[in-house]
C-alpha positions, 0 to 999 in steps of 0.5 A: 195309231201311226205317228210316223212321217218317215217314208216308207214302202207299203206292198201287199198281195191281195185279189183286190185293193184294200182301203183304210177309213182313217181320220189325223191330228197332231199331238206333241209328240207327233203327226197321228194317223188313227184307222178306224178299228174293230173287235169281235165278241166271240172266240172263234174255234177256227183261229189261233188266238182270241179275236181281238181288235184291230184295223178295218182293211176294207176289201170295196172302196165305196164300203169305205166311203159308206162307213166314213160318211156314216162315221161322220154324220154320226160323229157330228150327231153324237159328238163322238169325234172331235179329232176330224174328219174320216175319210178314205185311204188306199191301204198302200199309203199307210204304214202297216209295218209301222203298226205292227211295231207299235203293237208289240210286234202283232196285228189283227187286221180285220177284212171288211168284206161286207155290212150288217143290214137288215133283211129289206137293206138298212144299215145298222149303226152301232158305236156311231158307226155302221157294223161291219162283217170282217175275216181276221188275219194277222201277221206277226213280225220281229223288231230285228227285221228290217227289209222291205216287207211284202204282206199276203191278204190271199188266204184269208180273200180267198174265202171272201171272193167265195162269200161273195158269189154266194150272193150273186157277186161273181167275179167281184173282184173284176167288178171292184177293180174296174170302180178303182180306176174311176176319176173322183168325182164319179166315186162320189156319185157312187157312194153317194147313191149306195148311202141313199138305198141304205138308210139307217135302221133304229138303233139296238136293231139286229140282223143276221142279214148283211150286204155287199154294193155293187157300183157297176149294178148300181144297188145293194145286194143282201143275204139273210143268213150271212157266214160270219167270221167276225162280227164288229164292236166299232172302236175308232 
């Protein structure tokens, strides 16, 4: 949770744009802003530490909008969220070195890159959430510093942007930045249409498959066998 209205400076260095699904509310003592987080279920021998829970940094704008719809709708179905509504931030207005400090001084930031869907290209919902496939990266960061900070998503990107041509998505990036500069209402249709080719699987059904939405195509592109980094446990 945020609870900070104080101005501040977000800078980040990343291939592509990164959003937040985030929902806000007042308590007494303060505005909050909650990100919609996740936690893996296993340890991963390639990272330094457990996998634990943290933010989804969504690496496509219309995944964003997926999840935040999905959330939404299965909120309302379920009562789970009572806070508000989920909607979609850029990375870029959120205090990320804000909640570094919270956490005691780290955060996992969970790198959403693409959905858990079945093989014909339903999404799967757990926790009143879709699933998510994400590359954990965290930063660390002492109280005593105070200077601007720049946060580096590069590495761990860099991988992602080669998961991505493995299913055909070459250049994605292009492709994203492209959707990013689009007027509001023409995001809309896109999410709108990416919702409407993904219906959502029963509940307790499991997938090795995954796909990424490509807005320019204008259609889901699914893998069977998807590389997992980590997979998600939908926390809010």
């Amino acid at each position: 949770m945020n609870k900070s209205r104080k101005a501040f400076k977000m800078d980040y260095i990343a291939p592509v744009s990164l959003w937040l699904v985030v929902c806000e509310y007042d308590l007494p003592e303060g505005h909050v802003v909650e990100a919609a987080s996740v936690g893996c279920n296993f340890h991963d021998s390639r990272l330094e530490h457990h996998c634990e829970s943290g933010p989804i940094l969504f690496t496509s704008r219309i995944h964003a909008g997926v999840y935040a719809h999905v959330a939404n709708s299965q909120g309302a179905q379920n009562n789970m969220h009572t806070k508000g509504d989920w909607r979609v931030i850029p990375l870029l207005d959120f205090n990320l070195r804000e909640l570094v400090r919270v956490k005691g001084g780290t955060v996992r930031c969970m790198l959403s890159f693409a959905m858990t869907m079945s093989e014909s290209g339903a999404l799967i919902v757990a926790n009143g959430a879709p699933r998510v496939l994400c590359a954990v990266h965290s930063f660390s960061i002492a109280d005593n510093v105070t200077d601007n900070i720049v946060f580096s998503f590069e590495k761990p990107l860099k991988t992602v942007l080669n998961e991505w041509a493995a299913m055909g998505l070459s250049a994605f990036e292009d492709e994203l930045g492209e959707f990013d500069g689009r007027d509001p209402a023409a995001i809309a249709q896109a999410v709108e249409r990416a919702i409407t080719q993904a219906p959502i699987t029963a509940p307790g059904f499991d997938s090795g498959a995954c796909g990424v939405y490509s807005p320019v195509r204008g259609r889901w592109f699914v893998a069977a066998d998807c590389k997992v980094f980590a997979i998600e446990r939908t926390l809010h």
